[in-house]
C-alpha positions in Angstrom: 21.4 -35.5 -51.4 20.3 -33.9 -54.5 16.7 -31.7 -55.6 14.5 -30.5 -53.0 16.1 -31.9 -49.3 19.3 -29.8 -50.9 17.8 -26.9 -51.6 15.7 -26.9 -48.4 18.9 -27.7 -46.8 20.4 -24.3 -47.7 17.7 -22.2 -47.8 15.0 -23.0 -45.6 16.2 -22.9 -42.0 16.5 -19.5 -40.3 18.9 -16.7 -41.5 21.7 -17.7 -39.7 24.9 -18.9 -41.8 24.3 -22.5 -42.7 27.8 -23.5 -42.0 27.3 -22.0 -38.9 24.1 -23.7 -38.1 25.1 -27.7 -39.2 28.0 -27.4 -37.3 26.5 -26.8 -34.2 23.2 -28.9 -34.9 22.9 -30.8 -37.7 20.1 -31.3 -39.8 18.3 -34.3 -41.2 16.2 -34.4 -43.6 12.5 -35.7 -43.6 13.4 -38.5 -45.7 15.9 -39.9 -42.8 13.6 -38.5 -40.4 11.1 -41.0 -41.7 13.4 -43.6 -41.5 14.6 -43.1 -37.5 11.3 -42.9 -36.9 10.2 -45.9 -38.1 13.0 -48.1 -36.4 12.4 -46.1 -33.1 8.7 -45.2 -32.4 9.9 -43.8 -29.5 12.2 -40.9 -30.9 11.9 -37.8 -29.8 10.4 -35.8 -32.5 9.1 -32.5 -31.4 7.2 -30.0 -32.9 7.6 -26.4 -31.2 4.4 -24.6 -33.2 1.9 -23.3 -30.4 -0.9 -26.0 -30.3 -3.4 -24.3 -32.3 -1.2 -25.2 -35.1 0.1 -28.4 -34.3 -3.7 -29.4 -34.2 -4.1 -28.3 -37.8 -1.8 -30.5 -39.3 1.0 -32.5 -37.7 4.1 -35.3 -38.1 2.7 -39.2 -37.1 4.6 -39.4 -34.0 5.8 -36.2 -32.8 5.1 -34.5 -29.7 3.5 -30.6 -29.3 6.1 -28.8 -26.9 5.9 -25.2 -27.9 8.2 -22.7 -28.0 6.8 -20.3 -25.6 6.5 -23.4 -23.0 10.7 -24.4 -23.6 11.2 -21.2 -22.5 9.5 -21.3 -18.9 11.1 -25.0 -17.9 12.8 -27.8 -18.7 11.3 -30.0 -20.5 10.9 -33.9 -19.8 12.9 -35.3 -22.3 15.4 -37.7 -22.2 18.9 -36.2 -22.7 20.4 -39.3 -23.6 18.4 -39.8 -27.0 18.5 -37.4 -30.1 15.8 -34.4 -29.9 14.8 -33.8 -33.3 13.2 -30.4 -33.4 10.7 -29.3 -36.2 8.4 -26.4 -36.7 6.7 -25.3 -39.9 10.1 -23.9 -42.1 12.6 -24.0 -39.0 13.0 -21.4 -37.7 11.1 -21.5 -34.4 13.2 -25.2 -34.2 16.1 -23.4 -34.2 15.1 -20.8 -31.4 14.1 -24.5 -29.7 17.6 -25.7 -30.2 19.5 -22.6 -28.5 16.5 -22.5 -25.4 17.5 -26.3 -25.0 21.0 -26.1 -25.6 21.0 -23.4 -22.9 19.2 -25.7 -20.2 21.9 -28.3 -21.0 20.3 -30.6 -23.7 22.8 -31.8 -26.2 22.1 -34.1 -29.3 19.5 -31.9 -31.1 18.9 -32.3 -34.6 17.3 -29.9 -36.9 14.9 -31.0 -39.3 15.5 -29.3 -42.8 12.7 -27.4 -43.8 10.0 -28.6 -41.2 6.7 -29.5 -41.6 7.0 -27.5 -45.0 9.6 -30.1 -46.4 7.3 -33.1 -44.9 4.0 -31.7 -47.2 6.2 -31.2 -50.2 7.5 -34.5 -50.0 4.1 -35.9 -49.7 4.0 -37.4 -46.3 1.2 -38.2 -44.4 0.4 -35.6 -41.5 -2.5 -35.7 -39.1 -5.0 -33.6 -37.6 -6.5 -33.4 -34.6 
């Protein structure tokens, strides 16, 4: 992995110690997100910005399952796939991560550098 992905791989998700963080979830990049998605249209890609902002600009694909709402429930989400968790940068993903991890979700993936990494790398986002 070289440029951009590598850089936003050690600076852009949350404060916590990368080392730390891949080891307990680890990250993919929007270039391989791109690729799962497109050999499974059903993969569970969410995005945990409140819905005003997932309706400004979003990820083909994803789902809106905010923050604020992980906290108050389980989710319906299928604990034998791969969760792939986005927000803008990633740090709200990684807040998602421990909230799921804590209702007994395993298998989450963080994507390195959120919707921030998809823009930069030119990918197509919608709007609702």
């Amino acid at each position: 992995m070289a440029g951009i992905e590598e850089c936003i791989l050690r600076n852009g998700i949350g404060k916590m110690s990368p080392s730390l963080l891949y080891e307990q979830w680890p990250p993919i990049t929007v270039n391989e997100l791109l690729r799962v998605m497109a050999g499974d249209p059903c993969a569970q890609v969410i995005d945990v910005r409140e819905p005003q902002e997932f309706a400004c600009q979003y990820v083909p694909g994803s789902h809106n399952l905010p923050l604020s709402s992980l906290q108050d429930g389980k989710p319906s989400l299928d604990k034998q796939k791969p969760i792939y968790l986005l927000c803008f940068t990633g740090d709200r993903a990684v807040s998602a991560a421990h909230v799921l991890e804590s209702q007994g979700f395993g298998n989450l993936r963080l994507v390195a550098g959120g919707l921030k990494a998809w823009q930069v790398m030119g990918y197509p986002l919608l709007r609702d």
